[in-house]
C-alpha positions as CSV (number, residue, x, y, z in Angstrom):
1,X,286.8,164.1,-27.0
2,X,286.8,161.5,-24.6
3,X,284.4,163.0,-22.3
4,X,282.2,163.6,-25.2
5,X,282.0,160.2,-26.5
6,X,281.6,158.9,-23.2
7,X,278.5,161.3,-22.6
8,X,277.0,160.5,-26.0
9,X,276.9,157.0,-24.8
10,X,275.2,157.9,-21.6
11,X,272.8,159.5,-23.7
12,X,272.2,156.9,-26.2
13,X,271.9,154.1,-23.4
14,X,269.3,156.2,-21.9
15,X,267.4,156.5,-25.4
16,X,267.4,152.8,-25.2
17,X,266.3,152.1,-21.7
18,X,263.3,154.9,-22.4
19,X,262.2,152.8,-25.5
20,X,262.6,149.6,-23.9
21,X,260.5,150.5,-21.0
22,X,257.8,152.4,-23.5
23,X,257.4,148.8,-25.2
24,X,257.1,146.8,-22.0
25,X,254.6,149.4,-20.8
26,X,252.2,149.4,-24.1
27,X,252.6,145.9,-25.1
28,X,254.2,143.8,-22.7
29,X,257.6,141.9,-22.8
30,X,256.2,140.3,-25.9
31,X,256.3,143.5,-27.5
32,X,260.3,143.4,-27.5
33,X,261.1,141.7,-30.7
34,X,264.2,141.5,-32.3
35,X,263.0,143.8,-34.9
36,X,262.1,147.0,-32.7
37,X,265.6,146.2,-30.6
38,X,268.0,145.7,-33.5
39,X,266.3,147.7,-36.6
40,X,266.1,145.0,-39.6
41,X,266.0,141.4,-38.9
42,X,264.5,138.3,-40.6
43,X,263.2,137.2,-37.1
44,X,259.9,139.2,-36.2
45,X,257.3,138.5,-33.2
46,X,253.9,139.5,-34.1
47,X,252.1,141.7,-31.4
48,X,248.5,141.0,-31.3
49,X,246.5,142.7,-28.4
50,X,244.5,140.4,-27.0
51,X,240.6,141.9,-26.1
52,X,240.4,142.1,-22.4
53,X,237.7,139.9,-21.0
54,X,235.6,141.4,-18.0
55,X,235.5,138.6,-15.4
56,X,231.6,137.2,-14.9
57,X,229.8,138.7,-11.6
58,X,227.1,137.1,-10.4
59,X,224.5,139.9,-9.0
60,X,222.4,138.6,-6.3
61,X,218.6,139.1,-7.2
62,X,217.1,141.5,-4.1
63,X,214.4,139.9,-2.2
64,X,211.5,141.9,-2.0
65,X,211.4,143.9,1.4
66,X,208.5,142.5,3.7
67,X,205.4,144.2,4.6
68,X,205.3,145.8,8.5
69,X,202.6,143.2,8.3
70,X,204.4,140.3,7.3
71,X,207.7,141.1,9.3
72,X,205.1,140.7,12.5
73,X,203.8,137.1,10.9
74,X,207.2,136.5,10.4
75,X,208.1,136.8,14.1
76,X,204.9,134.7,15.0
77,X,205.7,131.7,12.3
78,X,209.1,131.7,13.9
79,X,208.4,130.8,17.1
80,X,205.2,129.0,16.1
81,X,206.6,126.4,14.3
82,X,210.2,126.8,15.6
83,X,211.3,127.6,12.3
84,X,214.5,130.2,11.7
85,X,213.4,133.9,11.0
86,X,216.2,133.9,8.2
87,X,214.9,130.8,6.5
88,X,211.2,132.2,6.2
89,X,212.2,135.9,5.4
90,X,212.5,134.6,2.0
91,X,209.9,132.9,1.8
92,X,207.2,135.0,3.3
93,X,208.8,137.5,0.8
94,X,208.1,135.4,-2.2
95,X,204.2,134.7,-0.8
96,X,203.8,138.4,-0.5
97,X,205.5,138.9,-3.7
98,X,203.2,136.1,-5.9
99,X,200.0,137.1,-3.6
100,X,200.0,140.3,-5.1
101,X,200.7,139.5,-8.7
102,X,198.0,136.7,-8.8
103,X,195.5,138.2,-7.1
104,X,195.5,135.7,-3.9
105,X,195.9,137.0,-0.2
106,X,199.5,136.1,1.1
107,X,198.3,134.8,4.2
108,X,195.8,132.7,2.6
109,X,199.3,131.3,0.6
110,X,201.3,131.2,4.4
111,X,198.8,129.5,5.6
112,X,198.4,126.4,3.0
113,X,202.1,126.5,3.3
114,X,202.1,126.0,7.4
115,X,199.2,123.3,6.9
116,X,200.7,121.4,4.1
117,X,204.5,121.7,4.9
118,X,204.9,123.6,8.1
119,X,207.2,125.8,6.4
120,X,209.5,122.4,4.6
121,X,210.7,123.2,1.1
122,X,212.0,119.7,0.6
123,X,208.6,117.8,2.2
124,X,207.1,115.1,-0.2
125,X,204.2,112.8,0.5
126,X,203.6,109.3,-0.3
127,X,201.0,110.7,-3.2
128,X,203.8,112.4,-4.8
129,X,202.6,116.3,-3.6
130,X,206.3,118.6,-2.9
131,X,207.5,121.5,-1.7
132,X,206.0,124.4,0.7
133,X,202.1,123.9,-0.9
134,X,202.6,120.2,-1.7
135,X,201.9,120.5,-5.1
136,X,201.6,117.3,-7.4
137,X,203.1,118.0,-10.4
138,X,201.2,115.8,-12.6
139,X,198.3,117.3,-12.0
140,X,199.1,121.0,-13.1
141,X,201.5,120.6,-16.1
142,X,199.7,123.8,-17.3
143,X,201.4,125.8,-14.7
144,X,204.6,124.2,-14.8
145,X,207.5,125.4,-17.5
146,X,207.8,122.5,-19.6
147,X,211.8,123.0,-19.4
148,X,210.9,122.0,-15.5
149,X,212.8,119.1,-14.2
150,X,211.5,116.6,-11.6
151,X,213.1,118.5,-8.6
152,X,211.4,122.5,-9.7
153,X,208.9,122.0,-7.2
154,X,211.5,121.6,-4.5
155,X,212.5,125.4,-5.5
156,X,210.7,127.7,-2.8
157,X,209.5,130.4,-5.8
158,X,208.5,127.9,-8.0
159,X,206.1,126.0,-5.9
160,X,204.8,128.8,-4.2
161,X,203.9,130.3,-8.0
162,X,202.5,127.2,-9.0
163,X,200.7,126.6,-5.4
164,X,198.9,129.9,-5.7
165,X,197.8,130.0,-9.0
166,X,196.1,126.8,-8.3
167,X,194.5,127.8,-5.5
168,X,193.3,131.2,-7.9
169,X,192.1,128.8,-10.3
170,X,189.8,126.9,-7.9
171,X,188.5,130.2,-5.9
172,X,187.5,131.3,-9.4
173,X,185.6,128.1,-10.8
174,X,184.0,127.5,-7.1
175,X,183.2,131.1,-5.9
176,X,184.5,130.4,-2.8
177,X,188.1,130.4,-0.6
178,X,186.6,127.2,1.4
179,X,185.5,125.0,-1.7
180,X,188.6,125.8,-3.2
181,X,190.9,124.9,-0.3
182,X,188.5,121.7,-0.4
183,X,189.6,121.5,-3.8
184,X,192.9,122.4,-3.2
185,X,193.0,119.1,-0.5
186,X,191.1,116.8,-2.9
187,X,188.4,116.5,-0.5
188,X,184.5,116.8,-1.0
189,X,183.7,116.1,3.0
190,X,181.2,118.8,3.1
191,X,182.1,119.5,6.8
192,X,185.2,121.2,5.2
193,X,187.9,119.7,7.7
194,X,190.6,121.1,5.7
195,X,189.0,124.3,4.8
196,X,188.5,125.4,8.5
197,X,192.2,124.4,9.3
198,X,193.2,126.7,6.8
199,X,191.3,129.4,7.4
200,X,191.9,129.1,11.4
201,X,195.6,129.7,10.7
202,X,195.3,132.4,8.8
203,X,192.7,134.0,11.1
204,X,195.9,133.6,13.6
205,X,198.7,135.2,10.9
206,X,196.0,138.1,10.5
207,X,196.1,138.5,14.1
208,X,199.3,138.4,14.2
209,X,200.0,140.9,11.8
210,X,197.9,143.4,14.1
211,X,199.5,142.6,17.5
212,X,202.7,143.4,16.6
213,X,204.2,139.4,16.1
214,X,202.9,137.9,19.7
215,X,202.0,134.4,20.3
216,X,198.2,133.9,19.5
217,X,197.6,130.6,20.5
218,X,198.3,127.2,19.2
């Protein structure tokens, strides 16, 4: 009788250790209340599962992938203007990118950007003009989201947005890419100055573009 007690208590303490380890499994140690240990009791823990919260992941947006064309310019605008590769990949990306949904050549838009800014996000004149196409903000509100704040044209994609559709603006109420880059300066010298900068650059990037990324000249 002994031995039998004694193994019926073996048994029964293994009964308990199985539930007890069930609980903690499903529900935690808050799931061991007095109640589901002792049977009846006036004490009894409330088990509320809690909804598990996925933690927040920030996803990267992909840069667009850069032209054959454009990874040659690249390699020229580099050592051009002794500017990093890995700084202009995205921006040459976002020109290529705005180019082709406004309807404006991206190496008209490179080149306003190396005449204007030579490839500085953060330049600003003493007019007020900012950013890659030195755009004055003032005058373009219409292109500008009105939940902008002062520094938005300091943001690479923003200004090169806003740059081109101001330059696609003044191509199409002049009928031409040199009065509009005149335009685009504020100038009405009718020698063009700023027009035949322009356009000498990007006769340079299209160049460029065709002989494989070597240095065409200054």
């Amino acid at each position: 009788m002994l031995h039998f007690a004694h193994g019926g208590l073996l048994v029964a303490g293994l009964i308990v250790t199985l539930f007890i380890a069930s609980r903690i499994a499903n529900h935690g140690v808050q799931g061991l209340s007095l109640g589901s240990l002792g049977g009846e009791s006036s004490v009894s823990t409330a088990v509320v599962d809690e909804p598990v919260v996925e933690p927040a992941v920030e996803v990267a947006e992909t840069p667009a992938k850069l032209s054959p064309d454009l990874q040659r310019v690249k390699a020229y605008v580099a050592k051009r203007y002794q500017v990093s590769a890995v700084a202009l990949e995205p921006l040459l990306a976002a020109a290529q990118q705005t180019g082709r949904s406004v309807g404006v050549d991206p190496l008209l838009i490179v080149a306003v950007m190396a005449i204007e800014s030579r490839f500085n996000p953060f330049a600003e004149s003493p007019m007020g003009a900012q950013g890659l196409m030195q755009v004055i903000p003032k005058w373009h509100p219409d292109k500008i989201d009105v939940k902008a704040d002062r520094s938005a044209m300091f943001d690479p994609h923003t200004n090169i947005r806003v740059g081109a559709l101001v330059l696609k603006e003044y191509i199409q109420t002049t009928g031409s890419i040199e009065r509009a880059l005149q335009q685009y300066n504020g100038s009405s010298d009718p020698a063009a100055p700023y027009a035949n900068k322009v356009m000498a650059v990007k006769a340079q990037l299209s160049q460029a573009a065709r002989s494989g990324g070597k240095f065409v000249g200054a």
